[in-house]
matplotlib code that plots the C-alpha trace (Angstrom):
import matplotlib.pyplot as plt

x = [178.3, 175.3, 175.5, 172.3, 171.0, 171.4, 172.0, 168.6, 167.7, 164.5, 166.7, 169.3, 166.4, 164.9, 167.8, 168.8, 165.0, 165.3, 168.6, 167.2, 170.0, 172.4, 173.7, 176.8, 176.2, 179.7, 179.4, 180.5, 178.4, 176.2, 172.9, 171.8, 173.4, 172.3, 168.7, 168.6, 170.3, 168.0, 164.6, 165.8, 168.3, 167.0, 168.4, 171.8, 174.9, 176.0, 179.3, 181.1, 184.1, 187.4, 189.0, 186.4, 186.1, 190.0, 189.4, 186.6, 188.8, 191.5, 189.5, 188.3, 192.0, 193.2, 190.1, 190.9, 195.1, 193.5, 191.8, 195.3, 197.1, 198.8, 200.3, 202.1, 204.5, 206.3, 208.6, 210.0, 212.5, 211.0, 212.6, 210.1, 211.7, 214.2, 213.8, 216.3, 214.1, 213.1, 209.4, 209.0, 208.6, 205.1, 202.9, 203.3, 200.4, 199.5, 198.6, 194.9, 194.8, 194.9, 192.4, 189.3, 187.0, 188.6, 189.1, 185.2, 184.0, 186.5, 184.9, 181.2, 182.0, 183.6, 180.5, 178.4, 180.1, 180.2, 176.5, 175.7, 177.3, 176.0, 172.8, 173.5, 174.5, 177.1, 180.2, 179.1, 175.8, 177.4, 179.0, 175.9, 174.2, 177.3, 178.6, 182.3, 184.4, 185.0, 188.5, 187.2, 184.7, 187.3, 189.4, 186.7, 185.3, 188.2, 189.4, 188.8, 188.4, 188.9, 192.1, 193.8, 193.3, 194.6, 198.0, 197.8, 197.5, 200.4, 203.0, 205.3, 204.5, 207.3, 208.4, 212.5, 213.7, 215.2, 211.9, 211.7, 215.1, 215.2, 213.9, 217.3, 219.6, 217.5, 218.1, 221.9, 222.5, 221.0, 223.9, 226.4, 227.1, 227.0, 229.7, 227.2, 229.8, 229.4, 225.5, 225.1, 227.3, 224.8, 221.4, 222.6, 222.2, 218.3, 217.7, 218.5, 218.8, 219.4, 222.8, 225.3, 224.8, 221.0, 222.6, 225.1, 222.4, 220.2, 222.7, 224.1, 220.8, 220.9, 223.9, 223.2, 219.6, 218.6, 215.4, 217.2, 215.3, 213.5, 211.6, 207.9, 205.6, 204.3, 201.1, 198.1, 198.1, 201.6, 201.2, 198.2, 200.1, 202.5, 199.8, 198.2, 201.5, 202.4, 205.0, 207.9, 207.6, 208.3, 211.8, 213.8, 213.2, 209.4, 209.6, 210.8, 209.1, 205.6, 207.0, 207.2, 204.3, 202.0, 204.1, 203.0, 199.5, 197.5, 194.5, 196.7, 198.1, 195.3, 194.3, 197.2, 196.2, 192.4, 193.8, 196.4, 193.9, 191.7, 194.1, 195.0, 191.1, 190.9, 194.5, 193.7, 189.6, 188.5, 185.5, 183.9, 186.3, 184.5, 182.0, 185.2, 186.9, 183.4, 183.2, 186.9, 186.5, 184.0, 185.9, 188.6, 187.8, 187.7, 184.6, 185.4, 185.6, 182.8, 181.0, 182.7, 181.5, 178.1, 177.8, 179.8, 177.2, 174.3, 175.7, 177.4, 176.6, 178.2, 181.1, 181.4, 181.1, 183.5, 185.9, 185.2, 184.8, 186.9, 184.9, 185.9, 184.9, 188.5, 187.3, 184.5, 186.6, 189.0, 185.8, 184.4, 188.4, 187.7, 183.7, 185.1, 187.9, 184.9, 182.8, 185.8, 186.6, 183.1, 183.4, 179.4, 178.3, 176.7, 173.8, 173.6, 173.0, 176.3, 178.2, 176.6, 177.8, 181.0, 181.1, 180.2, 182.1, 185.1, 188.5]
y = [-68.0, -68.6, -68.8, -67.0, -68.6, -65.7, -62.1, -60.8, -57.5, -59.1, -62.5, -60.4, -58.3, -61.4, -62.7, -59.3, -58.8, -62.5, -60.6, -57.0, -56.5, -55.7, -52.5, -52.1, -53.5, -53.2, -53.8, -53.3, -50.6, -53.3, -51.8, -55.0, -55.3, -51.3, -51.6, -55.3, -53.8, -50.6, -52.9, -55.8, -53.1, -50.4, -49.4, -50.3, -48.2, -48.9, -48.8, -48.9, -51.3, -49.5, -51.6, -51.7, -47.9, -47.9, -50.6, -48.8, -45.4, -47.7, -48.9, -45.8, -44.1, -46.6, -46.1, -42.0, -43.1, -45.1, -42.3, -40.5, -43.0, -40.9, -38.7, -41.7, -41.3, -38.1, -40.5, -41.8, -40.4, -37.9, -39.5, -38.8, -35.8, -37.6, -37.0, -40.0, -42.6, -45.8, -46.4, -49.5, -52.7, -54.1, -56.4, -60.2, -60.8, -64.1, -61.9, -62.2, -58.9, -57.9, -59.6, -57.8, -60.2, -59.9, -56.5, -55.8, -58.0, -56.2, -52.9, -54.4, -55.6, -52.1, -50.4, -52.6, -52.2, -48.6, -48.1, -50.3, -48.1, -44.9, -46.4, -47.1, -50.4, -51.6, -53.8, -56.7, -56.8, -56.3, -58.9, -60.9, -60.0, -60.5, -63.9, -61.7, -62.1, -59.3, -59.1, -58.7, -55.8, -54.4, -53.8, -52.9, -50.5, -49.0, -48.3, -45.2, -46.4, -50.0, -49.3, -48.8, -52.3, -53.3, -51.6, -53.6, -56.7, -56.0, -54.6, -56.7, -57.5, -59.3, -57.4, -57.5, -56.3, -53.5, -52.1, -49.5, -47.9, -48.4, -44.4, -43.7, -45.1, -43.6, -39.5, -40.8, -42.2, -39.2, -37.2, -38.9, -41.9, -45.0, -46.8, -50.2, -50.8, -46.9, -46.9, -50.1, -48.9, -45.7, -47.5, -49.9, -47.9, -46.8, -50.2, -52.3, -55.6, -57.6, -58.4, -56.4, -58.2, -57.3, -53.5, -54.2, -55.9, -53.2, -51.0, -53.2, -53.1, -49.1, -49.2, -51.6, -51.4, -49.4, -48.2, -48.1, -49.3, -47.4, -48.0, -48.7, -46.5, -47.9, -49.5, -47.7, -50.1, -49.5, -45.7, -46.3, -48.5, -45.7, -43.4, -45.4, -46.3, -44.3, -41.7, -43.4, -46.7, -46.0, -47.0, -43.6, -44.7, -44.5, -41.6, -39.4, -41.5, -40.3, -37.0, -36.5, -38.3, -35.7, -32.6, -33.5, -34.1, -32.0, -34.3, -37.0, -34.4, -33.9, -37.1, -37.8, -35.2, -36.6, -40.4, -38.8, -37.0, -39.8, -42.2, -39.7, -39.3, -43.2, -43.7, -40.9, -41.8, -37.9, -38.7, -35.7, -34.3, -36.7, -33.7, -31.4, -33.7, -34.9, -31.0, -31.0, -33.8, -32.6, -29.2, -31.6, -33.2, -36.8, -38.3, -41.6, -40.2, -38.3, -41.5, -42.6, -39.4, -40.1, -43.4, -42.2, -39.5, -41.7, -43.7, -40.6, -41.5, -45.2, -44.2, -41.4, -43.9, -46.2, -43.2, -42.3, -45.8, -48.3, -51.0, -52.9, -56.9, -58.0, -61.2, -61.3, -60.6, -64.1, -66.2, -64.9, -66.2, -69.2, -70.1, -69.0, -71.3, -74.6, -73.3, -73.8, -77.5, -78.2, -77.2, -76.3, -80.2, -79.5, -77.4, -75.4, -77.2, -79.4, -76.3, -75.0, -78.1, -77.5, -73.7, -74.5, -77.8, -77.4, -76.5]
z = [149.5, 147.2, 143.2, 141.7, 138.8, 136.2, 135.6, 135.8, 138.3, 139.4, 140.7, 142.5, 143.9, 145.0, 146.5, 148.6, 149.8, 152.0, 153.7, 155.0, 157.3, 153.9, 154.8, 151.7, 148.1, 146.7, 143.1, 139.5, 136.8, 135.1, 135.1, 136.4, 139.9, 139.9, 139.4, 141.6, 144.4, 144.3, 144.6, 146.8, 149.3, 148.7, 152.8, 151.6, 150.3, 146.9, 146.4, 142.6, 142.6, 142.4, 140.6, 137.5, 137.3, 136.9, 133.9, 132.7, 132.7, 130.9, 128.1, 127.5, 127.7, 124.9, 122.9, 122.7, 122.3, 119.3, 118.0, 117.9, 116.5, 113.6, 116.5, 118.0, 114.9, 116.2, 117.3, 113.7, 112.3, 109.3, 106.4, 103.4, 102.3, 101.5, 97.3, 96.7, 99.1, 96.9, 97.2, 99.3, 97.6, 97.1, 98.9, 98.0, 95.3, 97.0, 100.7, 101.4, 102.4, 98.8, 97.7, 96.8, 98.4, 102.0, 101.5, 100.7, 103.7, 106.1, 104.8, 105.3, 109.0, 109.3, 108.4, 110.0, 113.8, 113.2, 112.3, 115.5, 117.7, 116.5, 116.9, 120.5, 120.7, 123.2, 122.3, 124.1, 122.3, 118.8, 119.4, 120.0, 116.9, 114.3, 116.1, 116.7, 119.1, 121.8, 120.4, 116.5, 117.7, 119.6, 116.3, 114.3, 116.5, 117.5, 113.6, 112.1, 108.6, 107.4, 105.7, 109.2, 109.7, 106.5, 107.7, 111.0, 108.7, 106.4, 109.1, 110.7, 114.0, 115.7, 118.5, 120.3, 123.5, 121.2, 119.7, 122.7, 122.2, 118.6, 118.3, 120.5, 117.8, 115.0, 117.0, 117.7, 114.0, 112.7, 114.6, 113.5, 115.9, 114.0, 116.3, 117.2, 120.4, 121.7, 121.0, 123.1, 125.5, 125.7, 125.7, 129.0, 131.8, 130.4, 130.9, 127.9, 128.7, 125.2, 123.5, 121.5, 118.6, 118.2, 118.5, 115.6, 113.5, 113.3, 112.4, 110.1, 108.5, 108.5, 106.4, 104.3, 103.0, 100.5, 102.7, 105.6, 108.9, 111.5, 114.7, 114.5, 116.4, 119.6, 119.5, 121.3, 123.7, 124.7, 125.2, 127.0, 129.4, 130.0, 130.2, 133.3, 134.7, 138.1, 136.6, 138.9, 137.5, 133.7, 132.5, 130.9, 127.5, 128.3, 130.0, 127.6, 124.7, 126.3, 127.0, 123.1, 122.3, 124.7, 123.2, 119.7, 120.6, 122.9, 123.1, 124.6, 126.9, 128.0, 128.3, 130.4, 133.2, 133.7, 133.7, 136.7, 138.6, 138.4, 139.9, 142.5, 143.0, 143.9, 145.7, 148.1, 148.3, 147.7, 146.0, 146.7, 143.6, 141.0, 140.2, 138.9, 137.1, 134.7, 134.3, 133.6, 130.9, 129.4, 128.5, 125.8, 122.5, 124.0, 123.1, 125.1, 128.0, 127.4, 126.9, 130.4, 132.0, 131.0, 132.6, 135.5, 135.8, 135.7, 139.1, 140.3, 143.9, 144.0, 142.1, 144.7, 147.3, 145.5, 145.6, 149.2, 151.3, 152.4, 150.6, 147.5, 145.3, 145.9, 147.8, 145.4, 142.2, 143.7, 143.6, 140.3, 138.8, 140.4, 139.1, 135.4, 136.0, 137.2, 134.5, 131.8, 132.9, 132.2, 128.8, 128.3, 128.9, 132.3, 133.8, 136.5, 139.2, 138.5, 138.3, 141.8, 143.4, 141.9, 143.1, 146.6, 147.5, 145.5, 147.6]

ax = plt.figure().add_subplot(projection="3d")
ax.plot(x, y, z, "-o")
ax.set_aspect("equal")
plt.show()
């Protein structure tokens, strides 16, 4: 194993050029490796790592569940026709979220992402420029306007081993059923797992509140975890939480049949379907997987290859855990010849 020194095209290049018996470059879709391995191999195969096309297909997945967000709310109980429904109370004075000065810069930072990206710019170098976190562009980016990130401020966020089944009691209460014993009785064999008395206290809290509690919607992350799940493995309560989620939204739908074919796609290495499924994409209003689509289709033949042969970074993707992890314990105080060492004679 060798440890180049950088990221550059012209050093990987370099470095395949001294080895011209390289007959498979298996690698994942940073221009970088593309354009190296092209000029140092050109002889060789590229192949596109399996494993980061499924996480590229899943970023871009919750990006388009984020876009959607409003239809993740079909599973709430419609209460505001209610005409005798208090308004909720209001927002502690002292929350820095209402304060005009953090509301103004989370507007500006808002803007500012936004702008960056139409102009072109990639996450990762956003980031760069502003001095943000990969998290903090994350949320910016994927907000539609800056007041959806005032919401995620102000909700509560503390989540229970009931919050999935929480819509079940809501559909059963609404019937009629408001026996806590019977309920928990009912919400066992789909898999709860908590106590009774967390059953009984939310229903306690339905009869007693004046607004009377309701399940939060699942987070975009969530659904787009049950979205990428195989079918099989999703609990009941999943199942038929998704189930409404997709009938209420036809994008997601949607969504939810490219994700599938792509994972049959990879599982059962038919790569010579990737050309139907970009054309199928590109027929729905999902602009991040257009954007996918369009890198895809700029290294359609590795990620054809990637789809098709055996080959995969598994080994590589162990040792890359493992030079993070060295890097880390040096804390930045050491160049890169320590860190070499470190790489090539540590256990």
């Amino acid at each position: 194993m060798d440890l180049l020194p950088d990221r550059e095209a012209s050093s990987l290049a370099e470095w395949l050029a001294k080895r011209p018996g390289i007959e498979v470059v298996c690698r994942d879709r940073a221009p970088f490796f593309a354009e190296g391995a092209r000029a140092g191999a050109p002889q060789a195969v590229q192949v596109a790592d399996r494993w980061h096309l499924w996480n590229n297909l899943g970023d871009a997945a919750e990006r388009a569940v984020a876009r959607h967000r409003q239809c993740l709310r079909v599973l709430l109980p419609d209460r505001e026709e209610k005409a005798d429904e208090p308004t909720p109370p209001e927002e502690k004075a002292d929350s820095p979220w209402r304060s005009d000065r953090f509301a103004n810069r989370i507007r500006a930072r808002h803007a500012t992402v936004h702008a960056l990206l139409e102009a072109g710019h990639s996450r990762r170098s956003i980031g760069r420029q502003l001095h943000m976190t990969h998290r903090t562009v994350k949320s910016l980016a994927d907000a539609a306007k800056p007041e959806d990130l005032f919401r995620g401020q102000w909700q509560h966020n503390r989540t229970s081993v009931l919050d999935e089944y929480k819509p079940y009691l809501d559909e059963r209460w609404d019937e009629g059923c408001t026996n806590a014993w019977k309920l928990w009785k009912e919400i066992v064999p789909l898999g709860y797992r908590g106590s009774y008395g967390r059953v009984s206290a939310y229903l306690r809290e339905k009869r007693t509140s004046p607004r009377p509690a309701t399940a939060q919607p699942p987070s975009p992350r969530v659904v787009t975890r049950w979205i990428l799940s195989r079918p099989e493995t999703l609990t009941e309560i999943e199942h038929l939480r998704l189930k409404a989620v997709l009938a209420n939204c036809p994008e997601l739908n949607a969504l939810t049949g490219h994700v599938r074919a792509f994972a049959h796609m990879l599982t059962e290495r038919q790569g010579e379907r990737l050309p139907q499924w970009l054309d199928a994409v590109r027929q729905d209003d999902l602009p991040s997987l257009h954007t996918l689509a369009a890198g895809i289709d700029r290294d359609r033949d590795a990620v054809i290859a990637g789809l098709t042969l055996p080959w995969n970074s598994g080994v590589v993707e162990g040792h890359v855990n493992r030079i993070k992890m060295l890097k880390r314990q040096m804390f930045g105080r050491a160049g890169f010849a320590l860190l070499r060492k470190r790489v090539l004679l540590a256990p």
